[in-house]
C-alpha positions in Angstrom: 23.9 11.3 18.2 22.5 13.1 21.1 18.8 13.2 22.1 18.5 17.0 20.5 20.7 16.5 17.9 18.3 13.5 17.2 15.6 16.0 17.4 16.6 18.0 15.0 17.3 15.3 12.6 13.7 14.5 12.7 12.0 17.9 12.3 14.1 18.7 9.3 13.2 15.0 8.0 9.7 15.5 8.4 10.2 19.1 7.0 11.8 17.6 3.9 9.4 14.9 3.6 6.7 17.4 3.5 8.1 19.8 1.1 8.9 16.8 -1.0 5.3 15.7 -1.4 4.1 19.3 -2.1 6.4 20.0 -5.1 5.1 16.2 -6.2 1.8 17.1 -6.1 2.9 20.2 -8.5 5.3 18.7 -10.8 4.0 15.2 -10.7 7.1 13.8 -10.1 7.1 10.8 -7.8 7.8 11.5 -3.9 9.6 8.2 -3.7 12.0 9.1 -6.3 13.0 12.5 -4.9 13.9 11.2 -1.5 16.5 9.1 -1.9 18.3 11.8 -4.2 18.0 13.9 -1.7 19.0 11.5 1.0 22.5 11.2 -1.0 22.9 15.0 -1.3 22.6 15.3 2.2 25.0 12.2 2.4 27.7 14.0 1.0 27.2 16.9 3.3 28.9 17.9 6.5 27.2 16.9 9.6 25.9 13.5 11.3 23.9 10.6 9.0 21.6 8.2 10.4 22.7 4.6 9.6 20.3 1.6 8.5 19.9 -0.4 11.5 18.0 -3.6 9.9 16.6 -4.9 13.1 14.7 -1.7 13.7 13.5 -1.5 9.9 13.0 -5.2 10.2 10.8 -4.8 13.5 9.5 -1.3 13.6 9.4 0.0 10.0 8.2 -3.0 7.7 5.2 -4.0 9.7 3.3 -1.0 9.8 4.0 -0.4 5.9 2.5 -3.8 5.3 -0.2 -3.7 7.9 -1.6 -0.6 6.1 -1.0 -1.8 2.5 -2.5 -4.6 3.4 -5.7 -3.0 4.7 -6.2 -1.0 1.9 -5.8 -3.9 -0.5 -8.7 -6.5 -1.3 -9.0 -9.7 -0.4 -11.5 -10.5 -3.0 -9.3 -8.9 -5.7 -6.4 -10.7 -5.1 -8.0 -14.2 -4.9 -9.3 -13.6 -7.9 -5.8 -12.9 -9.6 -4.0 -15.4 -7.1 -2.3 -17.5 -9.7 -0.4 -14.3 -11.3 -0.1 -12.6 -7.3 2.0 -16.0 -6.5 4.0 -15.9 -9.7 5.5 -13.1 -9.5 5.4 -13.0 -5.8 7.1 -16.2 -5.0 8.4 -18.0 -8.2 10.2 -15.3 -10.0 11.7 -13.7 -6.5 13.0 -17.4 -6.4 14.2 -17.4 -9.8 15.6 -14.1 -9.8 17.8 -14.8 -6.8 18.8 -17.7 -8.0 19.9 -16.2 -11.4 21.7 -13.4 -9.5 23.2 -16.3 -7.4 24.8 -18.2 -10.6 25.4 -14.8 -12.1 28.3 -13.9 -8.8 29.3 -17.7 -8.8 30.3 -17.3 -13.0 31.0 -14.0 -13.6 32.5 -12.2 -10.3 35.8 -13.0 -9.3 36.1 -15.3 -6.1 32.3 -14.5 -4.9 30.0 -18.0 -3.5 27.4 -19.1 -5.2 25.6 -18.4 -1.5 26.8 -14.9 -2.1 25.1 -14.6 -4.9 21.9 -16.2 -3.7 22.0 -13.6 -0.2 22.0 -10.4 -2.7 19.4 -11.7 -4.9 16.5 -12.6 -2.5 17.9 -9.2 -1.3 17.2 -7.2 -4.7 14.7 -9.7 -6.1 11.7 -8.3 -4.2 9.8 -5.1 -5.7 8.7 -2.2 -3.2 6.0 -0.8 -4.9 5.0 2.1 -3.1 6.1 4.5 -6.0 4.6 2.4 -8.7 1.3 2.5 -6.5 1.5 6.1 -5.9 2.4 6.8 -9.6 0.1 4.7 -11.1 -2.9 5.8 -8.8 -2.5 9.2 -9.8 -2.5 8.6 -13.6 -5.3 6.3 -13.3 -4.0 2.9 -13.9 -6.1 0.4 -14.4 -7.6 -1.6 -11.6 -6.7 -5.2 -12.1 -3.0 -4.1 -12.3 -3.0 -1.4 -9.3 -4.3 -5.1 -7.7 -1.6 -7.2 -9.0 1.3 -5.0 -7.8 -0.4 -4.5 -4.3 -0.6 -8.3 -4.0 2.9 -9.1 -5.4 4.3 -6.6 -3.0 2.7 -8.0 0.0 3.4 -11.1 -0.5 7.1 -11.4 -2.3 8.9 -9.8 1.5 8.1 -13.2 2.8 9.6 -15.0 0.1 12.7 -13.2 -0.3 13.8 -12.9 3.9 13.0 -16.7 3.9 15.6 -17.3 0.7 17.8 -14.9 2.3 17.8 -17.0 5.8 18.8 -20.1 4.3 21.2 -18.1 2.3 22.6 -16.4 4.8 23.1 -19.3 6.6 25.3 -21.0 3.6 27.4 -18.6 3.4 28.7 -18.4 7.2 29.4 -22.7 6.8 26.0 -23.7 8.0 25.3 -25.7 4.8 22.7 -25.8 2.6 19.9 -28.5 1.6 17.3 -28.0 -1.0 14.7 -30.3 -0.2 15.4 -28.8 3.6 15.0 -24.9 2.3 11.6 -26.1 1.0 10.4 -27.6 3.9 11.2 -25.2 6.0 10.0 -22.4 3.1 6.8 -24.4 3.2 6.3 -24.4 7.2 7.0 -21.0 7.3 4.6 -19.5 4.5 1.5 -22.3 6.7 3.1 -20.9 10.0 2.9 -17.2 8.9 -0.6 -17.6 7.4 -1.8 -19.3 10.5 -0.3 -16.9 13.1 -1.8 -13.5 11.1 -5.4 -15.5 11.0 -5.0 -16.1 14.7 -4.3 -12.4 15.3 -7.4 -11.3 13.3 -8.9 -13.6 15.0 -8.2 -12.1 18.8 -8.9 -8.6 16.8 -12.8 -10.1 15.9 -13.1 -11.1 19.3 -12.4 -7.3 20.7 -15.3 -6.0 18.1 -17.1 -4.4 21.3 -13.9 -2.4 22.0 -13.3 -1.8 18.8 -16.8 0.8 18.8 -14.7 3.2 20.3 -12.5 5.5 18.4 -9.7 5.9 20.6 -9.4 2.2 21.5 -9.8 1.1 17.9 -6.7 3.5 16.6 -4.6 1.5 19.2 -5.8 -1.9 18.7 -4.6 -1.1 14.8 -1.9 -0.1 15.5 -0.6 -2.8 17.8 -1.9 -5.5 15.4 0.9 -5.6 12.5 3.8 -5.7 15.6 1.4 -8.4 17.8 1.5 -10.5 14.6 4.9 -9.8 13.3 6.1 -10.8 16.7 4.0 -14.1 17.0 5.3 -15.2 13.7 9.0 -14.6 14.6 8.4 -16.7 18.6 7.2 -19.2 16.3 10.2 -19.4 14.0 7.8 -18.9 11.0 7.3 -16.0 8.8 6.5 -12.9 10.6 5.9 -10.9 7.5 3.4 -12.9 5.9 1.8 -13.2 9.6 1.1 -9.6 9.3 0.1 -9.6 5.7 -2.6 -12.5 6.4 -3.5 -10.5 9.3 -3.8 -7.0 7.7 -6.4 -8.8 4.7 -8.7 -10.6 6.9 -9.0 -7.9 9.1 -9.6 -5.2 6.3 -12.3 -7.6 4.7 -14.1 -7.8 7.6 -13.6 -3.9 8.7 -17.0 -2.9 7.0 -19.1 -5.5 9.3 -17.2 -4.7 12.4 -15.6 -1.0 13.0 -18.0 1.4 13.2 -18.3 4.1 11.0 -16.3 6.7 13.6 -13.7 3.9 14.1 -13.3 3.7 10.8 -12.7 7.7 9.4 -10.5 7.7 12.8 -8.5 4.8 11.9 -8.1 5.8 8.0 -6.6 8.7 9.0 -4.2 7.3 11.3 -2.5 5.0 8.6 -2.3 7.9 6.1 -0.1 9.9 8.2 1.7 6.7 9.2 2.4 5.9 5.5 3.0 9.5 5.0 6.0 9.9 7.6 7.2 6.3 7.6 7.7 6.2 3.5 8.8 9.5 3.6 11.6 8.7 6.1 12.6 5.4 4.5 12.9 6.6 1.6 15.5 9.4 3.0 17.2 6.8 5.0 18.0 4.8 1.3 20.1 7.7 0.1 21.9 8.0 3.3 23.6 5.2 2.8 25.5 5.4 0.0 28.8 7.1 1.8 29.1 4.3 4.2 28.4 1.3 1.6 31.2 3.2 -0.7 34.0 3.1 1.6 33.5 -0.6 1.6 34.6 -0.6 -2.1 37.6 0.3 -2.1 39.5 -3.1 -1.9 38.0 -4.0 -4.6 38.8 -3.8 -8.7 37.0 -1.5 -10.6 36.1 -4.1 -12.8 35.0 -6.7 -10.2 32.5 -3.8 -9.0 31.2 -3.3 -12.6 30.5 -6.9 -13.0 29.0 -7.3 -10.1 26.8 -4.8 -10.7 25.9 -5.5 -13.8 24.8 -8.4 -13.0 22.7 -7.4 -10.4 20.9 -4.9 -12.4 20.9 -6.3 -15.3 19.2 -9.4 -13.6 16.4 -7.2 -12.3 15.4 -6.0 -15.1 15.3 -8.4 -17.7 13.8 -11.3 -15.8 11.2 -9.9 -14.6 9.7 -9.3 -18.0 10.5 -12.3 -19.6 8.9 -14.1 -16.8 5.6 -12.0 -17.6 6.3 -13.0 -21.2 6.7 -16.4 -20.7 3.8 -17.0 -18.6 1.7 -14.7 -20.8 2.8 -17.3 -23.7 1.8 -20.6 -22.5 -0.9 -22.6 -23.5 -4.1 -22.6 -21.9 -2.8 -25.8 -20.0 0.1 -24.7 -18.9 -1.2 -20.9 -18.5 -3.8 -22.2 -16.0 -1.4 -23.4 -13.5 1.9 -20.9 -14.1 0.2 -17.9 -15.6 -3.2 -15.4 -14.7 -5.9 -18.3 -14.6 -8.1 -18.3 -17.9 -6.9 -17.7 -21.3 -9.6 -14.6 -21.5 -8.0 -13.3 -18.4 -4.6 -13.2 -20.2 -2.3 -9.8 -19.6 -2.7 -7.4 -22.7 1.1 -6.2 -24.0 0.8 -3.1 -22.8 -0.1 -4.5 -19.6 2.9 -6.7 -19.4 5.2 -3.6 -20.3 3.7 -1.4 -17.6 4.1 -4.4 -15.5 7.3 -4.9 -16.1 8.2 -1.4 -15.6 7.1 -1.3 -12.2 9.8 -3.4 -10.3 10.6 -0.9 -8.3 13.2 -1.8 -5.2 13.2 -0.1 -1.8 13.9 -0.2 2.1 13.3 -4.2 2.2 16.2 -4.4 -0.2 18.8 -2.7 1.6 17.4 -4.1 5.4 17.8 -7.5 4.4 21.1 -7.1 2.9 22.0 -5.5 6.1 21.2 -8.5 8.1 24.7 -10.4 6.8 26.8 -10.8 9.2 29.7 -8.9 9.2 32.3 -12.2 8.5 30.0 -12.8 5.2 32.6 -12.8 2.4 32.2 -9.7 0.0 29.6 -8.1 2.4 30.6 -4.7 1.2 30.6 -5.4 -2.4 27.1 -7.1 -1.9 25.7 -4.2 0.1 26.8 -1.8 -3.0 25.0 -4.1 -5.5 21.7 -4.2 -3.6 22.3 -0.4 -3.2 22.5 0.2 -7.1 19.6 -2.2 -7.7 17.3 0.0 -5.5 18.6 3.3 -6.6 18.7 2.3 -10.6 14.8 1.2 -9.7 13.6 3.8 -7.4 14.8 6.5 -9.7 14.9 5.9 -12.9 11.9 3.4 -13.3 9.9 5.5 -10.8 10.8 8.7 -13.1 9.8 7.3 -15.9 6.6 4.8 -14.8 4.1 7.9 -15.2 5.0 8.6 -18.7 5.5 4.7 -19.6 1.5 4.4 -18.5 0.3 7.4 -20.6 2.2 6.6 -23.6 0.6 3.2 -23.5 -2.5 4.4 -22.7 -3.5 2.7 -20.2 -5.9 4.0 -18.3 -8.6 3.1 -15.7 -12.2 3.6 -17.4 -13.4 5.7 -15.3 -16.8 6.7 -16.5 -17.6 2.6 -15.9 -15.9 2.2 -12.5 -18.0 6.1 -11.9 -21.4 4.2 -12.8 -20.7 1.2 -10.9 -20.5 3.1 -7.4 -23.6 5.1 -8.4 -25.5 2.3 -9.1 -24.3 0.6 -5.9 -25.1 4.0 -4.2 -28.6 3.7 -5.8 -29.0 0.2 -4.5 -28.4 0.9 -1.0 -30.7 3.8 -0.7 -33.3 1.4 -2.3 -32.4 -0.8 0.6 -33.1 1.7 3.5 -36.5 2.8 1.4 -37.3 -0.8 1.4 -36.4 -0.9 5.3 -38.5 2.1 5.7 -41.8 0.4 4.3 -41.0 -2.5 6.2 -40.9 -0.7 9.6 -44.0 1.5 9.2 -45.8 -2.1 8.1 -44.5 -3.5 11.1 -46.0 -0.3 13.4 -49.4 -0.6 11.7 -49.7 -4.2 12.0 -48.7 -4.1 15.6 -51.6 -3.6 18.1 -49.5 -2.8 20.9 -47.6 -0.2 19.5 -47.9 1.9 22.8 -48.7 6.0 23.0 -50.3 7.0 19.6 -48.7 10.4 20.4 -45.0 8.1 19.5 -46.6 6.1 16.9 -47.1 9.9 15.4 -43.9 11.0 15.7 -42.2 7.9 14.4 -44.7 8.2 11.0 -43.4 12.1 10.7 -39.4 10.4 10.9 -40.2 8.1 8.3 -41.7 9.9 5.5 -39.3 12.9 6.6 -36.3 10.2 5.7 -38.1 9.0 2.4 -38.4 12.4 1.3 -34.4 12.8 1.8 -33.7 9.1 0.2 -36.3 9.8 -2.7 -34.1 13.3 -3.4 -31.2 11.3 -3.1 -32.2 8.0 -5.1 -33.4 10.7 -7.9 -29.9 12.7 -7.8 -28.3 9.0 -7.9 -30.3 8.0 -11.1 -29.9 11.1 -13.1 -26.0 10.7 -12.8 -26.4 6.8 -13.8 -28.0 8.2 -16.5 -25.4 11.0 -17.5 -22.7 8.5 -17.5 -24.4 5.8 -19.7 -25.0 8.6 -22.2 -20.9 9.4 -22.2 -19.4 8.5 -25.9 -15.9 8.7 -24.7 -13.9 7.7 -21.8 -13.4 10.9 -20.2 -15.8 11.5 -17.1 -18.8 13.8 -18.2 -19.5 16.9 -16.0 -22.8 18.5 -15.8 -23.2 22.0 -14.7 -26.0 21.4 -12.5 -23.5 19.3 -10.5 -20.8 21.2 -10.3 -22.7 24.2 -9.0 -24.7 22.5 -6.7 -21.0 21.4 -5.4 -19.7 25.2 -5.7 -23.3 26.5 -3.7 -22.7 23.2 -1.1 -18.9 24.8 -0.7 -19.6 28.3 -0.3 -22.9 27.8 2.3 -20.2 25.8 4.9 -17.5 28.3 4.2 -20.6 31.1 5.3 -21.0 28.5 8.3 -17.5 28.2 9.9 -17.2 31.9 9.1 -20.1 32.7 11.3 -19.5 30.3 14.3 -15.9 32.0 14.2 -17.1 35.3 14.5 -19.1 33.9 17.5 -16.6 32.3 19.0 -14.3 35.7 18.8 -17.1 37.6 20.2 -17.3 35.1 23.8 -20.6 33.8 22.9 -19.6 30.4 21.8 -17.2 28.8 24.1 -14.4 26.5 21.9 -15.5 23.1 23.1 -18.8 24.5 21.0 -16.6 25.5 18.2 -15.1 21.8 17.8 -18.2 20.0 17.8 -20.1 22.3 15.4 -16.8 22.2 12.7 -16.6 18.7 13.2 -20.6 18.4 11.9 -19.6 20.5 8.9 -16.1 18.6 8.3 -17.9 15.3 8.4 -20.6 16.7 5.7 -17.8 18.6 3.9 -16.4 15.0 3.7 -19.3 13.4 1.7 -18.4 15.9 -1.2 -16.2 14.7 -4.2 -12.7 16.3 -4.3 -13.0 19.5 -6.2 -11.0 23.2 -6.1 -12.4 25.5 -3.6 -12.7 28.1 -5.7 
């Protein structure tokens, strides 16, 4: 494919990718589910395709996507559901592939039982980008939006490591257990250690980090610094960058500063944006080239095969959540979600289980086989079902699942909580207010009265603004403990204080346009005085223009 030819590839990609998220937003449909189709129908098409090249997706692609997630998870959160996090994220990837595994070695006709090991860590994994982005938008609860962002962090590691030794089996390198879990072991501490050292070196470059510009690259060379220190170190590179993408979001509020921040948050949108986007096209693409591998193979075998692939997927998963949702409070503590009061609801375990949702890690791991692997093609068309069966038809149907189960995020509680946290810290800078204008009276060298003048103006100027504020904060505390049903209250004030807010910066940017058209207010002037009003335009809740 030339360099134009590439070109074009791209901007219709991106154009796709686009208009795929727009008629999501309308329909409700999720992006990640429309991609791939449309990946295949373009597939099937005349004209060039761009193959998976798992050493780029590996390298290039995986990284970033983890780096970000990883950011924009909590560390707090997911120690607190750890026990459930590693379940799910290590134990039933490792039974899953080893049930797929037995499932080839029994049932399909002359496949390994290394085989079947190598295309279960590669389908045992969830992607849960469209689970995420579903269940975000229909307001599933927090504690599970938490559990599938940690399980999907941390199962990648698990699965390439299974894969490795795997891998290695079925080529004749042989294959140990108690050596697969030392080395397992080794790698998980290696990985952990290497993606603490690399937040590490990113703490020590906090003064850099104040500007902007420098802080947008510094993140975006972290995830490949520590992918790449994991792999020199023959541990795992994923969970290098997973480690390092937590410690160094948990630590963001105390170190970034508040530009850094807004510029950096925008950055790893419209990475997630483009990157998912183009993943997720790349997955349907696939499917011609992974077809024509099939054709020395029985119908039947291919059924099979398949079968048990999918099949595998999605029924273990759920039993496992069953299982460990079953124990007793002995067992439960140790294999299941920590206390017994902490226990998954049903409806949670069946929106849980619904949201095993395969992706790009599938396929790029598969990929990695060597090409003398025996029933490579028939492997790479079993991992490709597994992600398409998931992607599509559990991503469909995930947003419906949720709402029929009704689970839902309370909202009005989770609104209250960041008002009152709102309140608190504008008690704070009262309280810091007091303490500085104590601290000027109390000093007798305060210096020129004519500052000491000034400075008492600033201060009671601010507590005028914080008292307004503090009040406005209160009175919605207040509206939302009145609330006798979930739904989130409205008051009119509010809203039209929001509409008036709107409608005097529209009158703004109108005006400095107009001077800006008429020569009086150079551009350079333009940009700083819209970037004032996008910044405040920024503090208001999301709400249509009109």
């Amino acid at each position: 494919m030339g360099a134009e030819t590439l070109l074009l590839f791209i901007l219709a990609a991106v154009a796709v990718v686009v208009g795929v998220r727009w008629f999501a937003g309308r329909t409700g449909l999720p992006a990640a589910a429309i991609l791939p189709v449309l990946g295949i129908t373009y597939a099937v098409l005349p004209g060039p395709n761009v193959a998976l090249e798992p050493e780029i997706v590996l390298t290039f692609v995986l990284p970033p996507l983890l780096y970000s997630a990883a950011l924009d998870s909590s560390l707090l959160a997911i120690r607190r559901n750890v026990r459930i996090v590693v379940s799910l994220s290590v134990i039933l990837v490792l039974i899953t592939a080893l049930a797929i595994g037995y499932g080839f070695h029994h049932l399909v006709a002359g496949a390994t039982l290394a085989a079947g090991i190598a295309v279960g860590a590669a389908v045992a994994p969830p992607d849960p980008v469209a689970a995420l982005a579903v269940g975000r938008k229909v307001g599933l609860p927090q504690r599970l939006v938490t559990i599938i962002q940690g399980e999907g962090l941390l199962n990648d590691a698990t699965a390439l490591t299974i894969l490795s030794f795997a891998s290695a089996a079925v080529v004749g390198g042989g294959f140990s257990a108690s050596a697969a879990v030392v080395k397992f072991v080794v790698a998980a501490a290696g990985g952990a250690a290497a993606g603490a050292a690399i937040a590490y070196l990113v703490h020590l470059l906090r003064p850099v980090t104040r500007d902007p510009m420098a802080a947008n690259a510094i993140s975006l060379a972290t995830p490949f610094a520590a992918y790449l220190l994991g792999e020199h170190l023959h541990v795992s590179g994923v969970l290098a960058v997973v480690v390092a993408g937590l410690v160094v979001g948990h630590h963001a509020p105390r170190t970034a500063s508040g530009a850094s921040r807004l510029q950096t948050n925008a950055v790893w949108r419209l990475v997630d944006f483009l990157l998912e986007g183009f993943v997720f096209l790349l997955i349907g693409q696939q499917l011609p080239e992974v077809i024509r591998g099939l054709r020395q193979y029985d119908t039947s075998t291919v059924v099979i095969a398949v079968s048990v692939s999918v099949g595998a997927v999605l029924l273990i998963r759920p039993l496992w959540l069953l299982l460990t949702q079953s124990l007793p409070r002995s067992l439960h503590s140790r294999l299941g979600t920590g206390q017994h009061s902490d226990k998954l609801t049903g409806r949670e375990v069946i929106a849980l289980s619904w949201a095993g949702t395969r992706g790009v890690i599938s396929l790029a791991a598969v990929f990695t086989l060597p090409r003398i692997t025996p029933d490579r093609d028939l492997l790479l068309f079993c991992t490709l079902a597994v992600v398409l069966v998931t992607l599509v038809g559990q991503g469909l149907t995930f947003a419906p699942l949720v709402r029929r189960l009704g689970l839902r995020a309370d909202a009005v509680d989770e609104a209250r909580l960041r008002n009152e946290a709102r309140s608190a810290s504008v008690r704070a800078a009262l309280d810091r207010l007091d303490d500085l204008e104590r601290d000027r009276r109390e000093d007798p060298d305060a210096g020129d009265p004519g500052i000491d003048a000034s400075e008492a103006e600033a201060i009671q100027t601010m507590r005028g603004l914080l008292a307004q504020r503090l009040a406005r904060y209160q009175g919605r505390i207040d509206l939302l403990q009145s609330a006798e049903s979930p739904e989130m209250p409205v008051s009119p004030r509010y809203e039209a204080a929001l509409r008036i807010r709107r409608a005097a910066m529209d009158a703004q940017r109108e005006e400095l346009l107009r001077w800006r058209d008429a020569g009086t207010l150079p551009d350079e002037g333009l940009r700083v005085l819209e970037r004032e009003l996008d910044h405040e335009e920024r503090l208001l809740p999301d709400r249509p223009s009109s």
